[in-house]
Backbone as CSV, one residue per row, in Angstrom:
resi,resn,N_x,N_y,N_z,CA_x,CA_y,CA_z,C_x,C_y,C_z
1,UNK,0.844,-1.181,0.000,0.000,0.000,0.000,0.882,1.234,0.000
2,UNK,0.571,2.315,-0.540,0.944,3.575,-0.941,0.964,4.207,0.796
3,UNK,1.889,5.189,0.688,1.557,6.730,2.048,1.134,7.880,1.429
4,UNK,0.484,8.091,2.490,-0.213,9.611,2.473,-0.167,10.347,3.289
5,UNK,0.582,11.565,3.434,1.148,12.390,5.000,0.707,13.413,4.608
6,UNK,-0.387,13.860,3.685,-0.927,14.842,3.984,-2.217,15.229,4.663
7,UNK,-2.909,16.267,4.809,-4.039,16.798,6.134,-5.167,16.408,5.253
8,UNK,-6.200,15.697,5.603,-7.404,15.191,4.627,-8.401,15.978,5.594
9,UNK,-9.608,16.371,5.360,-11.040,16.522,6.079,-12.118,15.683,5.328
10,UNK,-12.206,14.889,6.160,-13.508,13.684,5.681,-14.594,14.356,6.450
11,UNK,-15.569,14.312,5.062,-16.843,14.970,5.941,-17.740,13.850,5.726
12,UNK,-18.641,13.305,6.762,-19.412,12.188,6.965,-20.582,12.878,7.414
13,UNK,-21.173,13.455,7.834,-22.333,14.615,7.430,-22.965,14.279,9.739
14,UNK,-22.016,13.896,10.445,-22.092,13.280,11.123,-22.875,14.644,12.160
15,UNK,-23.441,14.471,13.608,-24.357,15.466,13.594,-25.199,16.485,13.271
16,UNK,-25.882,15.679,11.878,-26.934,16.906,10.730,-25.979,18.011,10.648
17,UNK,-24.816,17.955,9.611,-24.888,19.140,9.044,-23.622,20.302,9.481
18,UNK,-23.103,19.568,11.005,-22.115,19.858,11.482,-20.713,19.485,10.852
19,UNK,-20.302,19.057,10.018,-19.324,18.262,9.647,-18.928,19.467,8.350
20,UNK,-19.867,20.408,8.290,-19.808,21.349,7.026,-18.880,22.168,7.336
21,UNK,-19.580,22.940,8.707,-18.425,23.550,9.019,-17.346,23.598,9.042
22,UNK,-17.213,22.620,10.280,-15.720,22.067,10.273,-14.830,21.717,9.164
23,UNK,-15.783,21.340,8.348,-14.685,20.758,7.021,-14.375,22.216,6.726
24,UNK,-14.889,23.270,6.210,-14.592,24.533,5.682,-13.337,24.977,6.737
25,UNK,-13.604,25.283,7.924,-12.702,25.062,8.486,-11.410,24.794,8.984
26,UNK,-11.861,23.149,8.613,-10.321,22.460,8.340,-9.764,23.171,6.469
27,UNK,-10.381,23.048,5.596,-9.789,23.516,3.942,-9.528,24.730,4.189
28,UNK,-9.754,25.687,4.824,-9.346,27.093,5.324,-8.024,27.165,5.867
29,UNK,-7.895,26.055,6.573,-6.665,25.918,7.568,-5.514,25.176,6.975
30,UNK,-5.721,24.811,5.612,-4.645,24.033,4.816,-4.868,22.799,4.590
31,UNK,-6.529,22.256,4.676,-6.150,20.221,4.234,-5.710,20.713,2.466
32,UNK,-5.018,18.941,2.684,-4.619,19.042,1.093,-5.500,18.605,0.673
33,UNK,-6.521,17.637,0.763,-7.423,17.598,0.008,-8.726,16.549,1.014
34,UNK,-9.786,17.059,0.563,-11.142,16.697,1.415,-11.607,15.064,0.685
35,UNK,-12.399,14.781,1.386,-13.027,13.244,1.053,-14.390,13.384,1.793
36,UNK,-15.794,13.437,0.719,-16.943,13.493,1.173,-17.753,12.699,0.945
37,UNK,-18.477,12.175,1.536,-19.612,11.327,1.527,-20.408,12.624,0.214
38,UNK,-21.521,11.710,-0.139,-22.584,12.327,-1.156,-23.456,12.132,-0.668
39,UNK,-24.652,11.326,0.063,-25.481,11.250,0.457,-25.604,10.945,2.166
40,UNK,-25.486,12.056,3.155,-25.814,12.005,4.663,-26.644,12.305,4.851
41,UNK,-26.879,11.873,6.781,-28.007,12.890,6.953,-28.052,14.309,7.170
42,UNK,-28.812,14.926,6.950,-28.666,16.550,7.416,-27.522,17.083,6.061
43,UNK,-26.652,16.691,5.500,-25.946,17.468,5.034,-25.284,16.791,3.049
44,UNK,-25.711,17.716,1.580,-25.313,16.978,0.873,-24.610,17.192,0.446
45,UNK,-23.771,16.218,-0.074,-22.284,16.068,-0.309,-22.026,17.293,-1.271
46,UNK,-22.956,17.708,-2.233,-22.432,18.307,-4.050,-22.477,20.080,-3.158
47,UNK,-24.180,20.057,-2.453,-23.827,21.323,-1.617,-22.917,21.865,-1.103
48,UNK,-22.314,20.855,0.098,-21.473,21.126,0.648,-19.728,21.415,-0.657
49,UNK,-19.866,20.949,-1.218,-18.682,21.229,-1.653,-18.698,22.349,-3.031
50,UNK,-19.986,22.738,-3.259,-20.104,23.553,-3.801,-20.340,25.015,-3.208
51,UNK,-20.691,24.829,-1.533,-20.107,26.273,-0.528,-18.695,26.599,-0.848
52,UNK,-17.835,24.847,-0.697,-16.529,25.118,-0.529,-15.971,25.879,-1.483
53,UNK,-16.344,25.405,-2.865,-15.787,26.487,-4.282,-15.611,27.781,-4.284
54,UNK,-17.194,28.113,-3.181,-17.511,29.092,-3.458,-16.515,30.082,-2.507
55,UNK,-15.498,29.404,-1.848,-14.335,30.205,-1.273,-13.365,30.694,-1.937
56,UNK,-12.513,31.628,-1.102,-11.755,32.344,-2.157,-10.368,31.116,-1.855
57,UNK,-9.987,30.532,-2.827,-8.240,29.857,-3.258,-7.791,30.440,-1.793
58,UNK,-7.557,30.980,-1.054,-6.848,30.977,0.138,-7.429,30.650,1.241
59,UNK,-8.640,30.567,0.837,-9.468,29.527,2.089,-9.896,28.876,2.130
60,UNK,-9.422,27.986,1.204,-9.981,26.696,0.779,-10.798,26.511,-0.704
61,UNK,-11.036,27.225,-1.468,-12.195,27.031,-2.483,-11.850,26.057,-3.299
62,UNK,-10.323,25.896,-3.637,-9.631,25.237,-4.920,-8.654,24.103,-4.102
63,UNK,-9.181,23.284,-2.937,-8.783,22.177,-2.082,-9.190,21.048,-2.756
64,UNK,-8.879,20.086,-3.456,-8.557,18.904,-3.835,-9.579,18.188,-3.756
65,UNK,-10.968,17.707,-3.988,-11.706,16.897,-3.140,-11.939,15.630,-4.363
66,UNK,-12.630,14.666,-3.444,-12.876,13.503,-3.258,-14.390,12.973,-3.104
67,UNK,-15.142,12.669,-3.888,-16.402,12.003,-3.609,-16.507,10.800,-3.149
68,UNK,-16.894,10.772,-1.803,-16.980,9.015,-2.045,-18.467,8.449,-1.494
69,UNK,-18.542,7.861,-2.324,-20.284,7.367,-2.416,-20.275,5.723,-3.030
70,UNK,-21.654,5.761,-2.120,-22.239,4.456,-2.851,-23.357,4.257,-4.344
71,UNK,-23.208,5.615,-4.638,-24.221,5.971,-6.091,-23.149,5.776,-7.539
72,UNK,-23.406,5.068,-8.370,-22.241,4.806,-9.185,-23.314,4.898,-11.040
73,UNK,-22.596,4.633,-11.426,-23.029,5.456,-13.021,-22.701,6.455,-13.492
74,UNK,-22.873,6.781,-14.973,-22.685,8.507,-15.568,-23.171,9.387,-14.916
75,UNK,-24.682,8.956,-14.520,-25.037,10.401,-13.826,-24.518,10.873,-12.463
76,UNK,-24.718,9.961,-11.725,-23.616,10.143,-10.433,-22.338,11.028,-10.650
77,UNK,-21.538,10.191,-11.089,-20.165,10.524,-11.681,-20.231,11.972,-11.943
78,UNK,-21.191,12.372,-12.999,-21.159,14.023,-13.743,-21.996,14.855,-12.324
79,UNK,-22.666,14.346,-11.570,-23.294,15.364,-10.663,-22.552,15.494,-9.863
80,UNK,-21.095,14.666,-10.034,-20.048,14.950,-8.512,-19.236,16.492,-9.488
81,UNK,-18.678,15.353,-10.623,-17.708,16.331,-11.344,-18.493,18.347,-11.648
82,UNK,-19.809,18.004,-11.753,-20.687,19.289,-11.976,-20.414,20.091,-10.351
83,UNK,-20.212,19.286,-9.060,-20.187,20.068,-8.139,-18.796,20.543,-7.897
84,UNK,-18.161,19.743,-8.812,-16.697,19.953,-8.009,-15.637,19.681,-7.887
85,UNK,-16.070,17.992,-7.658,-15.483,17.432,-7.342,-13.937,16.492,-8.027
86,UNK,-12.730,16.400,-7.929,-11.613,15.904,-8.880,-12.118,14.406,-9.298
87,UNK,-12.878,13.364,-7.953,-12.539,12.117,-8.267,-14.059,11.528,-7.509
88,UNK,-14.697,10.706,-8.247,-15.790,10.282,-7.565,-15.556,8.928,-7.370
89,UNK,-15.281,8.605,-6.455,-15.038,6.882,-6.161,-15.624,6.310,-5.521
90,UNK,-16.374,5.227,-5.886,-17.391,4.370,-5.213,-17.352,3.410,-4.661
91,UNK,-17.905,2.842,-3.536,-18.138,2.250,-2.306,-18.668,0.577,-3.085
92,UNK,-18.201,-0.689,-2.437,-16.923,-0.471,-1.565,-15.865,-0.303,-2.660
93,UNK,-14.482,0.424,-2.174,-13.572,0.925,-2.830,-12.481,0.187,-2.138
94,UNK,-11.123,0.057,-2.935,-9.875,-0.519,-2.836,-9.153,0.694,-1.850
95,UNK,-8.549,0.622,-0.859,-7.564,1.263,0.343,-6.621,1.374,-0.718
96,UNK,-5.841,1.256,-1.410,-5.159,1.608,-2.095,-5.403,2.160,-3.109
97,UNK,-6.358,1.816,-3.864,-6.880,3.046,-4.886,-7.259,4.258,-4.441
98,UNK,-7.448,4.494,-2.892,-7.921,5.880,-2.390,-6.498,6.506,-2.201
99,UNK,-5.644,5.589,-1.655,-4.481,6.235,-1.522,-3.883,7.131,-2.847
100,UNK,-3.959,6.289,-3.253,-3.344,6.822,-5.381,-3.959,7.957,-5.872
101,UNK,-5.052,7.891,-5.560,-6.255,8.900,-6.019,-5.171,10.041,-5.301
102,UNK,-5.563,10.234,-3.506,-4.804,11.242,-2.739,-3.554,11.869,-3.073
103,UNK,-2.758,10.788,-3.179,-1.485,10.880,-3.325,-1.219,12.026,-5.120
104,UNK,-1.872,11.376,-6.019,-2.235,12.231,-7.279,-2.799,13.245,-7.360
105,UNK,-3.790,13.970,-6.560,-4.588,14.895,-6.501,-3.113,16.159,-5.387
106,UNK,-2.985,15.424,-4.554,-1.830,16.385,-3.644,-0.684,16.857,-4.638
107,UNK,-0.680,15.980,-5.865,1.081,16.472,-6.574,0.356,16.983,-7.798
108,UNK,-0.665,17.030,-7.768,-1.174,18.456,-9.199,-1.824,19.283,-8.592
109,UNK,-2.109,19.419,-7.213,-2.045,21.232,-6.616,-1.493,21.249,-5.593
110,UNK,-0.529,20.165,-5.392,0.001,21.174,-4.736,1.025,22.763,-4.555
111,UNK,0.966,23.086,-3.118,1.438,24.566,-2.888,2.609,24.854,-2.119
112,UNK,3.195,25.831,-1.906,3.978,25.833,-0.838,3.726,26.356,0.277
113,UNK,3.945,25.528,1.469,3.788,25.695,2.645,4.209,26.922,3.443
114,UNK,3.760,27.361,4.590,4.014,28.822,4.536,4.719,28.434,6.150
């Protein structure tokens, strides 16, 4: 299996809706790249990461993300990529293909550290 030593924010939509924040939050504060559920309770995945866009590049807007869902097909796929998202990968998924994904998404934006 691959490493990954960079800062991720997984948002799992875990107390309705709370997990939004925080993720903004954490992509504000430097993750290299996010990993979201698409369908929680209280909170949806394309929304939520379409607040995040809606940030300015220094606080996260242009942070790396990750769909990960159990909804699979074209349309799925294009309603992640329409929100946002770099990589929509579906459930259950290979631990090492998430790694690769990460690991690829961190070395085409990444930045320099301050």
């Amino acid at each position: 299996m691959g490493r990954f030593d960079g800062r991720v924010a997984y948002i799992t939509g875990a107390a309705r809706g709370q997990g939004r924040a925080e993720a903004v939050r954490f992509a504000e504060d430097g993750a290299d790249v996010v990993i979201s559920d698409i369908s929680m309770p209280g909170v949806d995945g394309h929304a939520f990461l379409k607040k995040l866009r809606a940030l300015p590049p220094k606080r996260g807007g242009r942070t790396p993300a990750v769909a990960l869902t159990a909804f699979h097909g074209r349309d799925a796929r294009l309603a992640s990529v329409h929100a946002g998202y770099h990589y929509h990968l579906t459930k259950p998924f290979d631990p090492d293909k998430l790694v690769e994904i990460l690991v690829g998404l961190v070395r085409l934006t990444s930045r320099p550290r301050s």
